[in-house]
N, C-alpha and C positions, 0 to 999 in steps of 0.2 A: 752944380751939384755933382759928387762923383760917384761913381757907381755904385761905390760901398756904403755909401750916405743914402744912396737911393734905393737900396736892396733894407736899410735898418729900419729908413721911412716905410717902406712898403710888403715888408717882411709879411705881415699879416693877411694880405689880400696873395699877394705870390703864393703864398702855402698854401690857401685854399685852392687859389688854379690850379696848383701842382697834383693836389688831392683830388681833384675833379679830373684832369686830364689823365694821371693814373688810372684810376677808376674805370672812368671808359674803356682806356685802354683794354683793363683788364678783363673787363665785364664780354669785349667785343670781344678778346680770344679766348674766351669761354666758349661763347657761342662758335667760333671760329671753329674752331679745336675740336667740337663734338659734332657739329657739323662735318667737317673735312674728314674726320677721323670716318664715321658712317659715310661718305661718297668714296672713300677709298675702301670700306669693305664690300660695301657691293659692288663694287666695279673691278677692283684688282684681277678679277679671276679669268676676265675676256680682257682681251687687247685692245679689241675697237672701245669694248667701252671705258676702261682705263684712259688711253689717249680722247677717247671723248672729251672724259671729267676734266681733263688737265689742259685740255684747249678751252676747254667753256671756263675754265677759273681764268685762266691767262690772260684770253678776253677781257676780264674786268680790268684787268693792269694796265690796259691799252686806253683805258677811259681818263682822262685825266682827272682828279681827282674833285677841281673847284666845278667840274663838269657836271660830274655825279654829284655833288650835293646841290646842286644848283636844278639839276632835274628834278631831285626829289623834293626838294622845299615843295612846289604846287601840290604834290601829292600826300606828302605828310605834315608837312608844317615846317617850323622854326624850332630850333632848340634841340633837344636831346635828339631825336627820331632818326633825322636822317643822317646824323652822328653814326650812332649807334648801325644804321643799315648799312652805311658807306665802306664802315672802315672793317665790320660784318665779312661782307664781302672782299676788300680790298686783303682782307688776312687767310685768306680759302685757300689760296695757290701753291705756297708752300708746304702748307698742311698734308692739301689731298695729293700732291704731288709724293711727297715723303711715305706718305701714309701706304699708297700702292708702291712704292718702291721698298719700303718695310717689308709688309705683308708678302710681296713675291719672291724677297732673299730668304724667305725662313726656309730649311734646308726640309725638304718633302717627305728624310727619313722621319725627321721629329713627328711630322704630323701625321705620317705613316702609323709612325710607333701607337702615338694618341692615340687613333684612330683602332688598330688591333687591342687595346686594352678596355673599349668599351667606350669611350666617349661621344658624345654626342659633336654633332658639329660646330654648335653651339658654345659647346666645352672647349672643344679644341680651338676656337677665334678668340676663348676669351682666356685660359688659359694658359696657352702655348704660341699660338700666331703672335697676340695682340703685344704681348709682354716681349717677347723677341723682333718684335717690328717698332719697340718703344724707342730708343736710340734714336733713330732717325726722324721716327717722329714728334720727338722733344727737339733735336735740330730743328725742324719747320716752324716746331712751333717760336722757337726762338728769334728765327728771321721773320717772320711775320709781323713779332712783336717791335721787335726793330723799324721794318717800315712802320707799321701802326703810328708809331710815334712820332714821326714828322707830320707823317698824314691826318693823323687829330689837330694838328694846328690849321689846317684850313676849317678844320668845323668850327671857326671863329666866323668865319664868313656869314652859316647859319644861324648868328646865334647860341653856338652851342658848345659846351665845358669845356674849360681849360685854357692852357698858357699861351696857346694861338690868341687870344684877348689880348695879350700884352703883348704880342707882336703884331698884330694889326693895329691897337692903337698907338705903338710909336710909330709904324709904316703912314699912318695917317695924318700925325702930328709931323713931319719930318720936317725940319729946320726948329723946331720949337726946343727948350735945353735939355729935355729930357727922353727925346724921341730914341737916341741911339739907346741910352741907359734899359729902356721899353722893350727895346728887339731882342739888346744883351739877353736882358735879364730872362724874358721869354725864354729864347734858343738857348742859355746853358740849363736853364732847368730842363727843358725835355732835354738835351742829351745827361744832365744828371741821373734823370729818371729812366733813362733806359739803361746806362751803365750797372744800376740797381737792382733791374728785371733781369738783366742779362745773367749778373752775379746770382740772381737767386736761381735762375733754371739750371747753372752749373751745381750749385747746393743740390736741388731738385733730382740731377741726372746723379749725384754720385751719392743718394739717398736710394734711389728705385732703380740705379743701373748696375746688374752684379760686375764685381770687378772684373772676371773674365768675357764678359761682353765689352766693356770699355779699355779692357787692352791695357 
C-alpha cells in the first residue's frame, strides 16, 4: 500500500489524532503562557529572582521528556494528566524567559510617565509594561509551541492524545507493510500542525502588534 492509499484509508482516525494532538497542544500553552507570563511579573524586578525563575524552568529541559511522563504515570495515572503536566511544564522556559526579558526593555521614562499621571501599578503592568513587553513575549510563546509539538508525541507512551499513536504504532510494527506509512503519516501531521500554529501567531502578532513596535 502506498502512502497516499494509506493516508485515504486512514484519513478518518489521522484527523482525529491531529485534532487531539492540537488541542493539547493548545490547551498546555495556555496554561503555559499564563503561568510564565505571572513568573515573569513577579520576578522580573530582582535579578536573583528573575535568573532564579529561568534556571528553575531550564531545569525541566534537562529532564528528558519519556522520563517525565514515566514518573508521573505512578502519581497521576495514564492518559490525558501527565500529557497535559509534562508538556505544562516543558513550555514555561521560553515564556518566562521572554516574559522578564520583555518587561525589563520597557523604557522607564514610559512607566515613569504612567506612573506621574496617576496610575496605579497595577495600571501601569497591565496597560503599559504588559502590552510593550508583548512582542517578545508572543516570540516565546511561539518557540514553545514548536517544541510542544514533537514533545506531545511521546505522550503516546502514556497513553495519551494524539499523532504520537501512529508513530509508536508503526515504531512497533516495524518490518510489518505498513509500519513506515504509520511514522510518515504521524510525523508530517505534527510538522503540519505546527506549520499552522506557527502561521497563526504571525496573524496573532500583526493583529495586537502596533506596526511601530514590529518595525
Amino acid at each position: 500500500m502506498s502512502f497516499w492509499e494509506y493516508l485515504g484509508n486512514r484519513h478518518q482516525t489521522l484527523l482525529a489524532d491531529a485534532y487531539q494532538h492540537a488541542s493539547a497542544v493548545f490547551q498546555c500553552m495556555v496554561a503555559a503562557t499564563l503561568l510564565g507570563v505571572l513568573i515573569g511579573v513577579v520576578t522580573y524586578r530582582s535579578e536573583w529572582a528573575g535568573n532564579l525563575a529561568t534556571t528553575a524552568t531550564a531545569t525541566v529541559l534537562t529532564v528528558p521528556s519519556l522520563a517525565m511522563i514515566g514518573l508521573l504515570i505512578p502519581v497521576v495515572g495514564l492518559g490525558v494528566p501527565p500529557t497535559v503536566i509534562s508538556l505544562t511544564l516543558y513550555g514555561l522556559l521560553p515564556v518566562v524567559r521572554n516574559s522578564i526579558v520583555g518587561l525589563r526593555g520597557v523604557d522607564p521614562m514610559l512607566v515613569d510617565a504612567a506612573r506621574g499621571i496617576g496610575m496605579s501599578r497595577a495600571a501601569r503592568l497591565l496597560r503599559v509594561e504588559l502590552p510593550l513587553a508583548w512582542p517578545p513575549i508572543l516570540t516565546g510563546i511561539r518557540v514553545s509551541t514548536q517544541m510542544l509539538m514533537g514533545i506531545a508525541a511521546i505522550a503516546a507512551y502514556a497513553s495519551g492524545p494524539g499523532l504520537g499513536n501512529e508513530i509508536f504504532r508503526g515504531l512497533a510494527s516495524l518490518g510489518s507493510k505498513n509500519a513506515l506509512n504509520q511514522v510518515l503519516a504521524g510525523t508530517v501531521g505534527i510538522v503540519i500542525l505546527a506549520l499552522l500554529f506557527d502561521a497563526a501567531y504571525v496573524l496573532l502578532g500583526r493583529l495586537t502588534i502596533p506596526r511601530g513596535i514590529r518595525g
